[in-house]
C-alpha positions as CSV (number, residue, x, y, z in Angstrom):
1,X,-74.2,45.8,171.8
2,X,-75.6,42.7,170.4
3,X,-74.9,42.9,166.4
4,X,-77.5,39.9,165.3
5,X,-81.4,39.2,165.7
6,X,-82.7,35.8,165.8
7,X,-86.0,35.5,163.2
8,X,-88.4,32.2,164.5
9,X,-90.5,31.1,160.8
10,X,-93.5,28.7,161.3
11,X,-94.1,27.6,158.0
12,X,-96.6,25.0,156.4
13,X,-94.8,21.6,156.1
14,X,-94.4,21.9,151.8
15,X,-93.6,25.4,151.9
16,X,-90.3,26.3,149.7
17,X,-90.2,29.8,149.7
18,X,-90.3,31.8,152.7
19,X,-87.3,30.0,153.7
20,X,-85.6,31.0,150.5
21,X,-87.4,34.8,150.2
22,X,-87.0,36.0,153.8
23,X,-83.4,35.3,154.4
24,X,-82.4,36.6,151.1
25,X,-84.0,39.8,152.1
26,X,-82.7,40.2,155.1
27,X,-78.9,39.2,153.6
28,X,-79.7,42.0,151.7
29,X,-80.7,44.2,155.0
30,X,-77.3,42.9,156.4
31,X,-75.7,44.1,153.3
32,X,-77.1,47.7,154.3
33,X,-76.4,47.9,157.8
34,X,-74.0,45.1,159.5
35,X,-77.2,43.8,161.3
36,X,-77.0,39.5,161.4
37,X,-80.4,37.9,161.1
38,X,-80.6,33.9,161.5
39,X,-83.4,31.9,160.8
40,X,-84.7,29.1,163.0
41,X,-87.8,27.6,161.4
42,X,-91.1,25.0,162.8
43,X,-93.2,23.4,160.5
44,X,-97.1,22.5,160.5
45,X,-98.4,19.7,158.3
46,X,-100.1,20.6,154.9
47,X,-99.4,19.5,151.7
48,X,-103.0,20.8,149.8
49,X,-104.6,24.0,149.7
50,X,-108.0,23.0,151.0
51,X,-110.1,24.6,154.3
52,X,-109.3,21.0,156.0
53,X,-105.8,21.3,155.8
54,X,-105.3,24.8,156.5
55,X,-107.9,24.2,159.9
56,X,-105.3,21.1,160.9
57,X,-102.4,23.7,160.3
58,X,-103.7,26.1,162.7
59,X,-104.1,23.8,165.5
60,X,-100.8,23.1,165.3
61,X,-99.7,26.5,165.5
62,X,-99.3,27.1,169.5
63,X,-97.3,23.7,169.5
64,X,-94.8,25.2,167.1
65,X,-94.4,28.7,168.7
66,X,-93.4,26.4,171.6
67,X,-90.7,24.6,169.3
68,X,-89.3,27.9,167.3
69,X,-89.3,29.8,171.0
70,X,-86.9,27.0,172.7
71,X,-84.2,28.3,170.0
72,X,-85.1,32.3,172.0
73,X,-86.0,34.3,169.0
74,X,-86.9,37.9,169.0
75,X,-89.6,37.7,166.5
76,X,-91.6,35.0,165.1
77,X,-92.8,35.0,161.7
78,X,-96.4,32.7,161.6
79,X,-95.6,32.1,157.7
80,X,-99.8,30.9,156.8
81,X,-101.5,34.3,155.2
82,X,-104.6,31.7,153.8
83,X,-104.6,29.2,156.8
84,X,-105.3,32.3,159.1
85,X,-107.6,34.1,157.0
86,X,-109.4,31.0,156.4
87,X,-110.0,31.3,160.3
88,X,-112.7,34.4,159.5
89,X,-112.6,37.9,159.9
90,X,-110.0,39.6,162.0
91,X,-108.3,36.1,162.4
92,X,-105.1,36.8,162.5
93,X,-105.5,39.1,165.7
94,X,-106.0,36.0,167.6
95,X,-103.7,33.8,166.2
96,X,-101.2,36.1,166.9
97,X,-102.3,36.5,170.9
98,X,-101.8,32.7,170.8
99,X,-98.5,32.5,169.1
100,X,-97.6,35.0,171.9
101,X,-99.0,33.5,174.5
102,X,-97.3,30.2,173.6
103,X,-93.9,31.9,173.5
104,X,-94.4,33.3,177.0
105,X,-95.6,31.0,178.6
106,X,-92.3,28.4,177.2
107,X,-89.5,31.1,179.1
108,X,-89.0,32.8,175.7
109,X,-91.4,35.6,174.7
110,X,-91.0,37.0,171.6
111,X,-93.2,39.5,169.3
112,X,-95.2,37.8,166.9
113,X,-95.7,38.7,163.3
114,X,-98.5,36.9,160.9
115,X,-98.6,37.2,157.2
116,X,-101.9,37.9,157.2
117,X,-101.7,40.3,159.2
118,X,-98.7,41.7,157.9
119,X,-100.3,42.1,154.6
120,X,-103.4,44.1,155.8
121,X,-101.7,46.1,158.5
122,X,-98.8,46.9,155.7
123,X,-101.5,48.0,152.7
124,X,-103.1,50.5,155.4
125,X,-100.0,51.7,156.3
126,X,-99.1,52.8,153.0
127,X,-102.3,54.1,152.0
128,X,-103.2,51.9,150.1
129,X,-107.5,51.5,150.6
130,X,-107.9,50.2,147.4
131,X,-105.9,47.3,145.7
132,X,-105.6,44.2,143.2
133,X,-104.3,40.8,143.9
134,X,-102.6,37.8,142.2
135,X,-103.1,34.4,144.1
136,X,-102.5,31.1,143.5
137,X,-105.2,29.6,145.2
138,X,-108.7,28.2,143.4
139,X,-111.2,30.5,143.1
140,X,-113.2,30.0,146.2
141,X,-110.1,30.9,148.5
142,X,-109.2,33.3,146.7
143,X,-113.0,34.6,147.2
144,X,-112.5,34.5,151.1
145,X,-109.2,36.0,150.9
146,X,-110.7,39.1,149.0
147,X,-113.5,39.4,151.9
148,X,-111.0,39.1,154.8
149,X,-108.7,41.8,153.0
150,X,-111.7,43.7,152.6
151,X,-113.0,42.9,155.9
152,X,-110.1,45.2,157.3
153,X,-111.0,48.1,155.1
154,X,-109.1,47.3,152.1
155,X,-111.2,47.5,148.8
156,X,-110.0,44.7,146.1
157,X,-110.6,46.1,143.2
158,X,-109.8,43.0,141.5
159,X,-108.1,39.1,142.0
160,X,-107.0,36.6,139.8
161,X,-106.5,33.3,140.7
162,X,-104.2,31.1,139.5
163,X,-106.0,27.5,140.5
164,X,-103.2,26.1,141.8
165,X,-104.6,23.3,144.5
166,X,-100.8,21.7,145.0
167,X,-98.5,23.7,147.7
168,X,-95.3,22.3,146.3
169,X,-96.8,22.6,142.4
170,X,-97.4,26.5,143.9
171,X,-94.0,26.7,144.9
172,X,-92.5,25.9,141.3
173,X,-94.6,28.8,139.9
174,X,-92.4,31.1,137.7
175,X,-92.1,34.7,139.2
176,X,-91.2,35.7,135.9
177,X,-94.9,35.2,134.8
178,X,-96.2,37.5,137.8
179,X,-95.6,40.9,135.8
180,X,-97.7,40.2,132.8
181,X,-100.3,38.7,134.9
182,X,-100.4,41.9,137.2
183,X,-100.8,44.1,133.8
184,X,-104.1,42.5,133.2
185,X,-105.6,43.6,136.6
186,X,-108.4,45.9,136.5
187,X,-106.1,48.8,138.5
188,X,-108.1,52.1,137.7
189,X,-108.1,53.8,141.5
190,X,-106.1,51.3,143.2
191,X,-103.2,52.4,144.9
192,X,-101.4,49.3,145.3
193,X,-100.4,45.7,143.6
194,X,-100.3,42.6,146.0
195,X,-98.6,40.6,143.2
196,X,-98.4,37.4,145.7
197,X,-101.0,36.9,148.4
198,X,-99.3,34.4,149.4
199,X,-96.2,33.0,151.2
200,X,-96.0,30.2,148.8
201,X,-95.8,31.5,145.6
202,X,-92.4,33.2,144.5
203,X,-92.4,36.5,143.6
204,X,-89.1,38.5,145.2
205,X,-87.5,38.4,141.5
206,X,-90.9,40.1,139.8
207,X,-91.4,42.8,142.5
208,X,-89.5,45.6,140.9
209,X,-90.1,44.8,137.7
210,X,-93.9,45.1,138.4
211,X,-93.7,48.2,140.0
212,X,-91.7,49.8,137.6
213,X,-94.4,48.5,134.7
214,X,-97.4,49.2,137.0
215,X,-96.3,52.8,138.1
216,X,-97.7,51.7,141.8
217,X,-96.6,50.2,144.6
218,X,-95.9,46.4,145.4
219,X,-96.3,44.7,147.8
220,X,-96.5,40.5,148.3
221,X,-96.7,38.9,151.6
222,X,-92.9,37.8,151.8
223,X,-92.0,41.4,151.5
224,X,-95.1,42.4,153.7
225,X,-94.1,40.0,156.6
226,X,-90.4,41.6,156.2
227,X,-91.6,44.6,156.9
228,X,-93.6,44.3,159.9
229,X,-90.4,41.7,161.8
230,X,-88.3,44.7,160.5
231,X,-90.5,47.1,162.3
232,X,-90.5,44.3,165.5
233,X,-87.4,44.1,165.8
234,X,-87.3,48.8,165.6
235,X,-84.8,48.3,162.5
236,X,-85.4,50.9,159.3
237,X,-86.1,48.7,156.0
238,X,-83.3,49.5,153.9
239,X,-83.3,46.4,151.1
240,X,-82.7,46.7,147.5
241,X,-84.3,45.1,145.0
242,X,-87.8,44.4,146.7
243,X,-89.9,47.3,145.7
244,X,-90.7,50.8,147.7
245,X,-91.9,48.9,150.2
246,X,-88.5,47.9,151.6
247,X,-86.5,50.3,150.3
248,X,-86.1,52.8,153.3
């Protein structure tokens, strides 16, 4: 019986943290069950937070599935939540049919995880129809992330954003700042925190804290996208240290 899992990351070119985030959590799902995970990443240009960017990213992404499959992963993680909800409603459905596709048709198919639609999929599954969100984007993306969260059913009952334009100035954001920012939500009738919508801003260290503070779930799109490759891959989340969410 094979004892490891192999874990394919496409990640935005100036990303920092998935790389740092995902396989601390899954040391920690190693720590719980003997499973091995490796990583084996592929990167897409972008260095700013802007719609042109994140458009050039996504044309890139087939190209990397391509790359990340020759290494024969079992999962790949598409590491963009805004660059695919910036794609319009429903988004990441298709991006990832053509992650898939990409994968398959290279020798080397794999299931294929997005964090955006991790993040959705993951909120539902809790129960979670109404919600609050920390991002670092500028306002306007943060705008049209609330509509595509929204646009799959999930009521944001409020979002603040953090103006942060920079990927690698997003990346240097403390986590420990993350908890008193999520205390000044509006939460009345939500029934979750999304504390980081996205992949780039570091939260892992703030998750528990929050929760404990917030009485609610929390959920970010690191541990979000965990979840769902955890689920890809038929494994039970059993990581401490991450919130509810992971906890098994």
């Amino acid at each position: 019986m094979v004892n490891s899992s192999r874990i394919g990351l496409i990640v935005p070119s100036s990303n920092t943290t998935m790389e740092t985030e995902l396989p601390e959590l899954f040391r920690r799902q190693r720590e719980s069950t003997g499973h091995r995970y490796t990583f084996h990443s592929a990167r897409a240009r972008m260095k700013h937070v802007n719609r042109e960017e994140l458009l050039a990213m996504v044309g890139k992404a087939a190209e990397c599935a391509t790359a990340v499959s020759d290494a024969d992963v079992d999962v790949i993680a598409y590491a963009c939540l805004v660059a695919v909800m910036a794609q319009g409603p429903g988004a990441h459905k298709e991006s990832e049919q053509a992650i898939g596709d990409a994968a398959e048709r290279n020798g080397h198919p794999a299931a294929v995880v997005s964090s955006a639609g991790a993040l959705v999929r993951t909120l539902r599954a809790i129960g979670a129809s109404h919600v609050a969100i920390v991002t670092p984007y500028m306002a306007p993306l943060t705008r049209m992330v609330r509509e595509y969260i929204e646009g799959e059913g999930v009521q944001v009952l409020d979002a603040v954003s953090l103006e942060v334009a920079d990927n690698l100035a997003v990346g240097r954001l403390d986590p420990g700042k993350l908890p008193g920012i999520a205390r000044g939500l509006r939460r009345e009738g939500a029934e979750a925190v999304v504390l980081s919508a996205c992949v780039q801003m570091p939260s892992l260290d703030a998750v528990e804290v929050a929760e404990e503070e917030l009485g609610l779930p929390v959920v970010t799109a690191a541990t979000a996208t965990a979840y769902e490759v955890l689920r890809s891959l038929g494994h039970e989340p059993a990581i401490s240290g991450a919130g509810r969410l992971l906890r098994g």
